[in-house]
C-alpha positions in Angstrom: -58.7 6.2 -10.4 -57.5 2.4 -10.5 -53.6 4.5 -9.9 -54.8 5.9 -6.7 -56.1 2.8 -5.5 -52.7 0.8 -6.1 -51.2 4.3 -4.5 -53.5 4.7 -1.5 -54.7 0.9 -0.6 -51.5 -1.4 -1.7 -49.0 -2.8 1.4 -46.7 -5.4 1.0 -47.9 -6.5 4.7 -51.0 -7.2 3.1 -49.5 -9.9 0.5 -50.3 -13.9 0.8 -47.3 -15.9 1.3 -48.8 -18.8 -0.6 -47.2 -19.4 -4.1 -48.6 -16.9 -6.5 -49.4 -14.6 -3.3 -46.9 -12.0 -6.0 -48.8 -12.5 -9.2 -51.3 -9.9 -9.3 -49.4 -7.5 -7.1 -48.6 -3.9 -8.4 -45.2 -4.4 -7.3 -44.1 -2.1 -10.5 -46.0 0.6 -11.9 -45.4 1.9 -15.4 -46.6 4.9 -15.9 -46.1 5.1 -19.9 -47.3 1.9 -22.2 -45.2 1.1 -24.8 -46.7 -1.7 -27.0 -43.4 -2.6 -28.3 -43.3 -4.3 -24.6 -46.6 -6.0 -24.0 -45.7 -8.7 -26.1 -47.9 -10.9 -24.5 -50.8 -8.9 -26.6 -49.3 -9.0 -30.0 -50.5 -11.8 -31.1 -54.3 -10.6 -30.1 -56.7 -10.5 -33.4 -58.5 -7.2 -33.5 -60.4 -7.6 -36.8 -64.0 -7.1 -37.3 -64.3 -10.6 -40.2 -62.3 -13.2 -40.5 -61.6 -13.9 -44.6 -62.5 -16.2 -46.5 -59.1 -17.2 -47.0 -58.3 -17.7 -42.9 -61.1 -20.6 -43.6 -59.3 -22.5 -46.4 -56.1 -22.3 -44.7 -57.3 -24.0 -41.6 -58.8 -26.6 -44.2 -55.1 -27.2 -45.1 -54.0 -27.1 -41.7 -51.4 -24.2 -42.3 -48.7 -23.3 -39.7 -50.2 -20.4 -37.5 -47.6 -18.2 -38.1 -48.8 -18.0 -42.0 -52.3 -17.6 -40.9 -51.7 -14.9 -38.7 -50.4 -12.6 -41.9 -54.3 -12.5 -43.4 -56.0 -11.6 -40.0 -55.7 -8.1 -38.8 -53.2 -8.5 -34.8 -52.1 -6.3 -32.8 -48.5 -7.0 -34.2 -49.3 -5.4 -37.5 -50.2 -2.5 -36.1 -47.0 -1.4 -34.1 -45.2 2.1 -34.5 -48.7 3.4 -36.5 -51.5 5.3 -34.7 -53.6 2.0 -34.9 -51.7 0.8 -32.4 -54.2 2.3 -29.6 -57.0 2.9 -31.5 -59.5 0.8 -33.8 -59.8 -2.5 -32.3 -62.8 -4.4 -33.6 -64.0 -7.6 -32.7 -66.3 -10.1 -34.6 -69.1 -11.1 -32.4 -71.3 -8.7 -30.6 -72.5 -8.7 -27.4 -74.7 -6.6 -24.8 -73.7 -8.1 -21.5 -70.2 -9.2 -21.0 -71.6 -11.6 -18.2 -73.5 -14.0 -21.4 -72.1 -17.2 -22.3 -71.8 -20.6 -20.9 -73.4 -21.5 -17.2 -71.6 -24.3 -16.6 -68.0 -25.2 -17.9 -67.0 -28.7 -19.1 -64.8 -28.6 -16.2 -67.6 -29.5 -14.5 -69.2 -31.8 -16.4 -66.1 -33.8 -16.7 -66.5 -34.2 -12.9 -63.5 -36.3 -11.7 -59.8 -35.2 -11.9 -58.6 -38.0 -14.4 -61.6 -37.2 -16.8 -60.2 -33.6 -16.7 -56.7 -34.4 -17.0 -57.9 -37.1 -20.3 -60.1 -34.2 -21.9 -57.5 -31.5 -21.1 -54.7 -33.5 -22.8 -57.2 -34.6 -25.6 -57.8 -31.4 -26.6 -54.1 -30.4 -26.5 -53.5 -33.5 -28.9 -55.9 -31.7 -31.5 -54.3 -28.6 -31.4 -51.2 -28.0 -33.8 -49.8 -25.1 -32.1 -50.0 -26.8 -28.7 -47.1 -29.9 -27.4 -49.3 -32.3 -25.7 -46.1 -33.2 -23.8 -45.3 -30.1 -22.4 -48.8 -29.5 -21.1 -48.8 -33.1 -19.1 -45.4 -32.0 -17.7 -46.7 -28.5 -16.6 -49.7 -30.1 -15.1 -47.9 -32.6 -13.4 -45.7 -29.8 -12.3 -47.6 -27.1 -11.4 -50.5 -28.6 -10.1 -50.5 -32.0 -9.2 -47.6 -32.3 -7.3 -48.3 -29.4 -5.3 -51.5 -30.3 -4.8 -50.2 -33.4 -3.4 -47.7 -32.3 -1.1 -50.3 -29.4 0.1 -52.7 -32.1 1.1 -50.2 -34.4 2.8 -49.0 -31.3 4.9 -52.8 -30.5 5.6 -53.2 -34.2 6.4 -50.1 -34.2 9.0 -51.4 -31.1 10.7 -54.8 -31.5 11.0 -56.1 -30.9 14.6 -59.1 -32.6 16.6 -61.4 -31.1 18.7 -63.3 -32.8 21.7 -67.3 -32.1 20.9 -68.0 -31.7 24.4 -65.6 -28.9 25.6 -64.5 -27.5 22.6 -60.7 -28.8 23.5 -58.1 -28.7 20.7 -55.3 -32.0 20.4 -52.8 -32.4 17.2 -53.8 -36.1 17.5 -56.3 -38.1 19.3 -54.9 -38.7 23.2 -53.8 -42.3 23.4 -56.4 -42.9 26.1 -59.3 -42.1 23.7 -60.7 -39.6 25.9 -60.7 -35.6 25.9 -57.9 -34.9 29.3 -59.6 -31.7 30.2 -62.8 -33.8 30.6 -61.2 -36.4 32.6 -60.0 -33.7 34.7 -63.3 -32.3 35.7 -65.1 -35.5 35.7 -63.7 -38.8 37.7 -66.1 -40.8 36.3 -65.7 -39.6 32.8 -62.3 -41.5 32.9 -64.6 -45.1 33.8 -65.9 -44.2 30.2 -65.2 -46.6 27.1 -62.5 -45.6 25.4 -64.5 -43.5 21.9 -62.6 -42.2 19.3 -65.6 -40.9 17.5 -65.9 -37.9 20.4 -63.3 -36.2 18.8 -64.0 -34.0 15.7 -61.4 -33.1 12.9 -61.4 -29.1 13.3 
């Protein structure tokens, strides 16, 4: 079923052209998996218990590539019939939609509390580079963020509240021209600069 609808609803008219307007696009369909490929996944633990002895390496904080050997991944399970079938997981759960309400993203509120606690976190992690998540933010957010805003900024309209006219910048009278047009006496007005509305 979710074929036909990549086959029967997917244009590439239909495609953002912001970046990442690609990501999640079925551009190529593969119509045989081969887990030898999805790499991505072989590192995915699938065991029902964690030992006792995952516990006491983390104690001595082992490398993770060690640690991975005791638990039961994905990776251990390639060219046997596991590899599709058997996947367990250690925590049940009725509803897939329980969990948290509210993220610490949000409680964190400001960007540079999210930013401190983002790159915190990354500090205490011994698989993570602190360094190469700043740069990525930096990178892939912030700086794009910033130069979307400026561009935003720079071609931001206004709209006169009283005809509904559109300018790319306040006139340099300080009055709407259409309304000064229809109304001689509109142009004895005081100049107002709050009669305009960012649209």
């Amino acid at each position: 079923m979710l074929v036909l609808d990549v086959l029967l609803n997917f244009s590439k008219a239909y495609l953002p052209a912001q970046i990442g307007g690609m990501m999640d696009a079925p551009l190529l369909i593969i119509s045989v998996i081969d887990p030898f490929e999805v790499d991505e996944a072989h590192n995915l633990d699938v065991a029902s218990f964690y030992p006792l002895a995952f516990y006491e390496k983390t104690l001595e904080q082992a490398d993770p590539k060690i640690v991975s050997k005791i638990i039961d991944v994905i990776e251990h399970r390639l060219g046997t019939p596991a590899q599709f079938e058997g996947y367990s997981f250690t925590h049940m759960t009725y509803d897939i939609n329980e969990g948290n309400l509210k993220s610490a993203y949000i409680d964190l509120g400001t960007m540079a509390n999210k930013l401190a606690g983002q790159l915190l976190l990354a500090d205490k992690i011994k698989a993570v580079d602190s360094k190469e998540v700043a740069k990525k933010v930096l990178t892939t957010h912030f700086i794009r963020d910033i130069s979307g805003n400026l561009k935003a900024f720079t071609g931001q309209k206004f709209r006169c509240k009283k005809c509904n006219a559109k300018y790319r910048r306040i006139p340099i009278l300080g009055k709407c021209y259409k309304m000064w047009r229809r109304n001689p006496s509109y142009s004895s007005q005081k100049r107002n600069p709050k009669i305009f509305r960012r649209s």
